[in-house]
Structure formats: structure tokens, C-alpha cells
N, C-alpha and C positions, 0 to 999 in steps of 0.2 A: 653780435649774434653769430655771423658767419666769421671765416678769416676775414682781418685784416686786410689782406690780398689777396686776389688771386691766385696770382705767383707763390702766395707763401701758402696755399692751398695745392698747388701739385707740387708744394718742398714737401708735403707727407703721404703725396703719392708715390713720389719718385725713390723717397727711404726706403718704403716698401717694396716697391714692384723695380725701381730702374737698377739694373746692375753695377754694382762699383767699377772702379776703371781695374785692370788685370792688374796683377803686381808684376812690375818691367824687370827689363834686364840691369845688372848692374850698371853705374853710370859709365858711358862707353868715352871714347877719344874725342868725345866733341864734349865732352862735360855737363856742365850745366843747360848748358846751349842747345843739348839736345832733349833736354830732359823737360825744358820750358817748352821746347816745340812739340813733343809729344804729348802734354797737358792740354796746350791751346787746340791742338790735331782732335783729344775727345770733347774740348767744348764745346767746339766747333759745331757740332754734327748729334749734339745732345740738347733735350730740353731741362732736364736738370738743373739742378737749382745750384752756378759755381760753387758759394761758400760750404757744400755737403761733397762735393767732387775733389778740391781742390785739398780738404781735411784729409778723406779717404785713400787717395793719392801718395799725400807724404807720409801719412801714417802706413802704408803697404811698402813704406822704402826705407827701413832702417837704415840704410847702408849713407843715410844723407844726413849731414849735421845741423846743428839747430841752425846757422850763419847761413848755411846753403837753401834750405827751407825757407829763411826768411828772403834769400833772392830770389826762390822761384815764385810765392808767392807775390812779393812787388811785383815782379816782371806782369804775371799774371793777371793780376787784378789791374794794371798800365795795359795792358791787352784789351781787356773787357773795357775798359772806359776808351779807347780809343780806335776800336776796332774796323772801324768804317775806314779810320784814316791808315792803318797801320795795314790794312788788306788791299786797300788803293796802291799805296806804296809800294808795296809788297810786290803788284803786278808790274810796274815800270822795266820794262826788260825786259821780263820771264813772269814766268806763271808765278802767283803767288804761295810760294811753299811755306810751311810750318815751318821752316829754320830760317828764312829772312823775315818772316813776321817774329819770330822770339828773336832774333837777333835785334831788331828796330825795340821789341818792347824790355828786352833787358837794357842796348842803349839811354830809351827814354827813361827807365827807372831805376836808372843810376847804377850798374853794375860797373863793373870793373874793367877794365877794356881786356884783360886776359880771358875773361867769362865769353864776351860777346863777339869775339874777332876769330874764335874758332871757328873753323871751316876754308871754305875755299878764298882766294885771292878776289875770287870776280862777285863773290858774295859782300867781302867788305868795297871793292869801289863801288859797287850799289849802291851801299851802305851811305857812303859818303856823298853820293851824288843824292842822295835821297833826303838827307836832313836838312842840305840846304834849299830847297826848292820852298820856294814862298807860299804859307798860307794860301792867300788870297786868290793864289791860280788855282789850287784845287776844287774841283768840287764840294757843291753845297756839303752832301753828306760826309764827307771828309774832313770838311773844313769844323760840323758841328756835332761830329763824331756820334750823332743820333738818326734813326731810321728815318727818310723823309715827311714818310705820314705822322709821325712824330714835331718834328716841324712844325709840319704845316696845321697841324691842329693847334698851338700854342702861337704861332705867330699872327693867323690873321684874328685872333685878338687881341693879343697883349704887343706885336710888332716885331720886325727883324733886329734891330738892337736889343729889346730887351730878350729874346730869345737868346742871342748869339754871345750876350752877358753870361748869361745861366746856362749854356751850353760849355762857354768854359770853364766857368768854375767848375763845372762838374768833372772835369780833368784833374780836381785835387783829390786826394782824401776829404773826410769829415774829422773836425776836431772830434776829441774826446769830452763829454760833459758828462757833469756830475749835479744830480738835485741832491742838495743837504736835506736831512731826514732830520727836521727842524722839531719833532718831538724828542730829537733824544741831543741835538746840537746845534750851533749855526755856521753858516757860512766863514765868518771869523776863523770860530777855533777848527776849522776845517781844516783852511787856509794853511794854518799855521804848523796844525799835526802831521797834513801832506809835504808841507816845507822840510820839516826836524828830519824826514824818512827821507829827503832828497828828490821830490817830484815839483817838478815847478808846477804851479797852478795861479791863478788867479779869478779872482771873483768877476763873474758875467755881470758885463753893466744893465738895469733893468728887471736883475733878477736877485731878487733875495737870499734867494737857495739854490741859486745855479751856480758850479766854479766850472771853468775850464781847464784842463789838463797839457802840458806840451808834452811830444811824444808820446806813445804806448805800450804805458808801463803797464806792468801786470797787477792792479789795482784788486783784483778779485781773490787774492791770497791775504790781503793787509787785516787784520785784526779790526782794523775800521770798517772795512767791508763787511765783514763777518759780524760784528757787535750792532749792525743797521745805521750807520752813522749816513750811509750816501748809499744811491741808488744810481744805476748810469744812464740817463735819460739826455735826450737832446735837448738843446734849449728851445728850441721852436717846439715841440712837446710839451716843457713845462711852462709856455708862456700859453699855450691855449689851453692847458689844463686851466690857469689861472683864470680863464675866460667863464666856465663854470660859474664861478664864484659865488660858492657855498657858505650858508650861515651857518652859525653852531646851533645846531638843534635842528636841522635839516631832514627829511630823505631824500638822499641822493640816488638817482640810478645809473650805471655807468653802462648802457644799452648793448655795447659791443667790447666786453671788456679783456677779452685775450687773457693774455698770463699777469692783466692787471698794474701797470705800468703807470697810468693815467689814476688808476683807481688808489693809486698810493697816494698819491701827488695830491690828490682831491682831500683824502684822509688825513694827512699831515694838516691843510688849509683847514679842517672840521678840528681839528686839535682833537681829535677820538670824541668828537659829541656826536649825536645825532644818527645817521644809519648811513650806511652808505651801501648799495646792493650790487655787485660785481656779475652781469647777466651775458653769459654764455651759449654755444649749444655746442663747444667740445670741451668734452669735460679733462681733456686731460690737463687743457693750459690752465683752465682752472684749479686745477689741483697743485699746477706751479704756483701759482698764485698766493696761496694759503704760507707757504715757509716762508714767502716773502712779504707776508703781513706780520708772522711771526717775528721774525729777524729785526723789522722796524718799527713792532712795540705798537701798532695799528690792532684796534679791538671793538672800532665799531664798525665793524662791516658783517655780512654775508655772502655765501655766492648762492646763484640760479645756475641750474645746467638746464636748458631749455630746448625742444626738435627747435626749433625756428619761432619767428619773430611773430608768429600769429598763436605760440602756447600758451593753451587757457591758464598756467599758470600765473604768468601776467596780468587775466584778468583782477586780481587782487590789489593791484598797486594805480588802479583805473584812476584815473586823476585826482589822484596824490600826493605823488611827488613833488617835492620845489623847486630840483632840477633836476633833467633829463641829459645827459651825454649820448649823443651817438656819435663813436668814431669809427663814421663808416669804414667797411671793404669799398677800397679804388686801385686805381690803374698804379699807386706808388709813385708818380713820377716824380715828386717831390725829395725822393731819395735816393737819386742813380750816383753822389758820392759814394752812399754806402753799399749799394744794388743794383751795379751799372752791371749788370744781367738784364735789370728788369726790363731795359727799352727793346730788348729781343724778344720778350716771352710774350707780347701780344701785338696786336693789333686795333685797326680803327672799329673794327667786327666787334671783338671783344669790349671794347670802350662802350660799346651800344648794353651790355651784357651786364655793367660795371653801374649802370646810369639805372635801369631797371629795380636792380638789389637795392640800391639806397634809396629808391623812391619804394619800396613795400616796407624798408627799415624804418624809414619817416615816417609815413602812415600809422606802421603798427606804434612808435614809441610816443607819438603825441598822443597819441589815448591818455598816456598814463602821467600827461603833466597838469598837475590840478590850476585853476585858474588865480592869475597873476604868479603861476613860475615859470619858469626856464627850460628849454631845448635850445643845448648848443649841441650843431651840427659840424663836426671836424671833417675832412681830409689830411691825406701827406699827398696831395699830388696838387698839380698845377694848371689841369684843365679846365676851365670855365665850364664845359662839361658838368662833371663834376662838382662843380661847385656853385659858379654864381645862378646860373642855370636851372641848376636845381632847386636853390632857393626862391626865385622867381616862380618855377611852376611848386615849389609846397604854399607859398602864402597864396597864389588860384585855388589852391584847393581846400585852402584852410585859412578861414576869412577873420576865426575867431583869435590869430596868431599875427603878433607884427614883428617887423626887424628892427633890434635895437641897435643904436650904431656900436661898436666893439669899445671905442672912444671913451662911451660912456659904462662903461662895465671896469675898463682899467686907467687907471689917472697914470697923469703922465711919466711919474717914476717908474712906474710898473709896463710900461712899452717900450719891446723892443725898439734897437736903431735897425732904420731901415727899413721898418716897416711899411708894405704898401696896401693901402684903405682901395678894395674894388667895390662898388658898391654899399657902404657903409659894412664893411666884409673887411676881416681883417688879411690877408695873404703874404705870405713869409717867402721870399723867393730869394734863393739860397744865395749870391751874389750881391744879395743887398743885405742883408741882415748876418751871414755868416750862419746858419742854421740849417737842418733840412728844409724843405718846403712845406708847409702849411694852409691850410685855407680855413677857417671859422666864422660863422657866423651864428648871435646869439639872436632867437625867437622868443618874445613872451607872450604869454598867452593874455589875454584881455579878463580883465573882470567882470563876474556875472554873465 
């Protein structure tokens, strides 16, 4: 109904209203060195959303090559995920300036040592005295490279080990995943046609129509992408899509359906029977939507563009549905591989804010699930909050609704490794499973 996120709700304020970064000076005698500190210097001090700043940026500097592009960015994006620790550092000696912080995050993201050693003499014995200093002395937020209230909202429930798991892994990238678009191929001859082209892949264990990709190739020019063979979805995404689990001859509603990501996934599983409704209230990502049902040969869907989650146009669908998706707007936490901005863009305030919106989203969308069907309630984030939380207070409120275990909804082929059961609740936490973060859990409604 609303964003996804928050965060990805002032990425389409910030398009509009926030000013691009200036177009700079040619790249000067400090080279790249200087050109990654003057990026980190506007994100610094910006709410903008990195991946629209960071585009904007290179694209305003002709004068820089594809190889050099692809350094500043690593650097950059090794900046945003580390930021806490790399600003720590940074201060050891001297104030923390934007040319030992890019210098530390070209370093850590593998640049060259010609790239990274420009500048002064007393910049690089920093340098050196800096990388070896032990973890474990640093400070908390150093050490877990996330805001404290961040922390501390995730560890006094789920614990300081398994935060400080999932605090590092978030120091990697995220694989690249692909769902096979099983109406038009499978996983197999997927496998094989991305092989012939030279892209290693292999098939996600668990998952039917998930492959996994090594490196980032540029998969969205391939004739396979274009004819709807794959879509690039996470695996933790198409495993709670799976959670749904839609019959042929269903209507589906996909409550909060974005540019419709979920609502493919769900479509492929329908093999094109049944209905499936893609329910919005900005119409534009809905309109992405539509090429990309095109593309993958999907033909029993519609979309709703709705103000909000209380449009009497919903009144129409009042408990009838078989299943209901809501995948709420949350705090994202479950994705700072890909989004390691987001753990800067809010607060414990805004989590109150977060908690609210998906408690009138629940409300309004069980209206419309007829009895003995399904509401499955998603996140990508990882606060109980959020999640378990929340489910606790909708069945108070909704007596006529019980929680099934996740368990019984997917057999055991069809689950994730690593997955961890909160509550009869499934939860995907990125260092166990290899996935973004996820949280699900399926509702049925009782008969009569």
C-alpha cells in the first residue's frame, strides 16, 4: 500500500527536491584518492539516498573510466558498510578527514596500493598503524559497524553473538539471485544457457527456481532477460513468496505490491490460473509492474492504485480472498548488504512510526481474507518489533485468526538452510542462510 520503506520513500523525495552533487574538478594529483574522499565528504552530511548520489556523481565526471568507476564505487559502498569503524580510525591521531577515511576504504576494498598511498608520508604510517590494531579493542560501534540504538534493539532479543554474526556478514556484498520464470523454463536449462554465455551460476539449494550468480555480470542485456526467462529476486524473497502458497484457481492479493517482485513469483506458482491482484497507492511502480508481467508471459493478474489501505475500493474483495500478502513498509534492516545507508536513515523514533503503518495495514487487509484463507505477513527487517511483536498483538486483536507454523506450509525440500523458526515465524537472518533478512509469518482465518 505505502513504500516498502521508508527510506525508499524519501529516495523519491530526495530525486526531486535534493540537489545532485556539483560536477568537480578534473581528477587532481591525488587521483582517485581524492575523488572517493570528496564523495564520502557529500554523504556524509546528506540524507539522500547513496545508490541515486553515487550514480549521479559518476555519471557528471566523464573524464573517469569504466575501471576507475568501478574503484570508486567499491571504495564507497566499503565506506557505507563500515562507516562507524572507518570514522573511528580515521580519528586516531588527527581529526578524521575525508582523505584517510577514502584512503582506509579504498585499502579495505581492494584498490591498488598506487590508488591509495597518495598523499602525504604521515597519512600512510596512520594507515599502517591503523589496520593493524585488533578488533576487539575497539569500540562497540566500530567493532559492529551499526548505530548503537541499532544494537541494542536487536540484541536484547535475539543476543550479542547472534547480532555480531549478522553485523559482519553485513561487511559483504549480497549475492546475486535469480527466480527462474518457470512458466516459460527451469532452473536446469537456466543453469546451462547462463553456463554456454560464460557466467558461472548454480542452483540455490531449497529453491526450485532460484540460481545463484558468481560476480556481477551484466545479466539485464542477455536475450534471456529480455525474452522473461529470470527475474532478479533474492532468495530470501522467493522463499517467503513460497510461504503464500497459492492454489490454481485462487484469488490472490498482493496487499503491498510495489513494482510487483513478489506478485510475479506468486503468478509463476498460480501457473496463470486464478487472479492474482497487485494492490498499490503509487501508481507509478505499478505501472513498472505491468512490462514486467508482460515480459514473463504472467496473464492472470490485475492492478489496484488505491489513497491508502482504508479505499472503499477494497471494500469489493471483503472476505474473499484465499490469500492475502502483506509485505509490509519496515525499517529494511534485513538488507544493509544491499542498503548499508539504511542503518543511518532512522532512528528508534522512527521504528515507533514503522510499527504503527503495519498495524492499520493488518487491520485493513484481513477484512478481505474469506474464511479458512491466508494472510501472510512479510518483513525484510529483523526487529521483533516488527515482526514477532506484531503478530502477537494482531491475533489480540483478531481472535477469529491463528498462526500456522511456517513448517507446515513448506516441506522440507522447500526450506531454506539456516533457517531460524521465532515463534512458529519463519526469520531469515542473513549469516545463517546467505540471503537478505526476512521475517514471515502465515495467519489463517478459522471457519465459520
Amino acid at each position: 500500500m505505502i513504500n516498502k520503506h521508508k527510506s525508499h520513500h524519501r529516495r523519491a523525495q530526495h530525486t526531486q527536491h535534493q540537489s545532485k552533487p556539483h560536477k568537480g574538478p578534473p581528477v587532481n594529483q591525488f587521483g582517485l584518492l581524492s575523488v572517493v574522499a570528496e564523495l564520502i565528504s557529500h554523504l556524509d552530511v546528506t540524507d539522500a539516498p547513496a545508490d541515486f548520489l553515487v550514480s549521479c556523481f559518476l555519471k557528471e565526471r566523464p573524464n573517469l573510466g569504466a575501471r576507475d568507476r568501478s574503484v570508486i564505487a567499491e571504495a564507497v559502498f566499503c565506506w557505507l558498510r563500515l562507516k562507524p569503524r572507518i570514522q573511528y580510525l580515521a580519528q586516531i591521531g588527527a581529526t578524521a578527514s575525508a582523505l584517510r577515511q577514502a584512503k582506509l576504504a579504498l585499502f579495505i576494498s581492494g584498490a591498488t596500493q598506487e590508488i591509495w598511498s597518495k598523499g602525504s608520508v604521515e597519512d600512510n604510517e596512520w594507515l599502517s598503524r591503523s589496520i593493524n590494531i585488533p578488533l576487539e579493542s575497539l569500540p562497540l560501534e566500530a567493532v559492529t559497524c551499526m548505530p548503537l540504538w541499532f544494537y541494542n534493539q536487536l540484541a536484547k532479543v535475539y543476543g550479542h553473538e547472534m547480532v555480531l554474526g549478522y553485523s559482519a556478514f553485513n561487511l559483504q556484498s549480497a549475492p546475486l539471485d535469480l527466480r527462474v520464470n518457470t512458466l516459460k523454463t527451469t532452473a536446469k536449462n537456466l543453469v546451462s544457457e547462463l553456463t554456454e554465455q560464460g557466467v558461472t551460476c548454480e542452483p540455490i539449494s531449497g529453491l526450485s527456481a532460484g540460481v545463484r550468480v558468481s560476480g556481477k555480470p551484466n545479466l539485464m542485456q542477455t536475450a534471456l532477460f529480455k525474452d522473461g526467462l529470470f527475474e532478479f529476486q533474492d532468495a530470501g524473497s522467493q522463499w517467503v513468496s513460497k510461504l503464500v502458497a497459492p492454489r490454481r484457481g485462487d484469488l490472490v492479493i498482493d496487499f503491498c505490491a510495489g513494482a510487483g517482485g513478489k506478485t510475479l513469483a506468486i503468478g509463476a506458482l498460480m501457473k496463470n490460473t486464478g487472479r492474482i491482484v497487485a494492490v498499490d497507492n503509487h501508481e507509478k511502480r505499478l505501472l513498472k509492474f505491468k512490462p514486467r508481467a508482460a515480459r514473463a508471459g504472467l496473464s492472470n493478474f490485475s492492478t489496484l492504485c488505491v489513497n491508502d489501505e482504508n479505499d472503499e475500493r477494497l471494500n469489493k474483495f471483503y472476505a474473499k480472498a484465499d490469500r492475502v500478502l502483506v509485505d509490509a513498509p519496515c525499517s529494511g534492516s534485513g538488507t544493509l548488504r544491499r542498503n548499508p545507508d539504511l542503518k543511518y536513515k532512522y532512528t528508534d523514533k522512527e521504528l515507533a512510526e514503522f510499527i504503527q503503518t503495519q498495524q492499520h495495514i493488518l487491520k485493513s487487509a484481513a477484512r478481505l481474507v474469506r474464511p479458512d484463507g491466508r494472510l501472510v505477513y512479510v518483513t525484510c527487517s529483523l526487529f521483533a518489533e516488527e515482526n514477532e511483536f506484531q503478530i502477537e498483538w494482531f491475533l489480540s486483536q483478531h481472535p477469529e485468526f491463528r498462526l500456522r507454523r511456517w513448517t507446515e506450509v513448506l516441506p522440507p525440500s522447500d526450506r531454506p538452510q539456516g533457517a531460524y523458526e521465532s515463534r512458529d515465524c519463519l526469520l531469515l537472518w542473513p549469516h545463517l542462510s546467505n540471503t537478505d533478512g526476512f521475517f514471515a509469518a502465515v495467519l489463517q482465518r478459522v471457519k465459520g
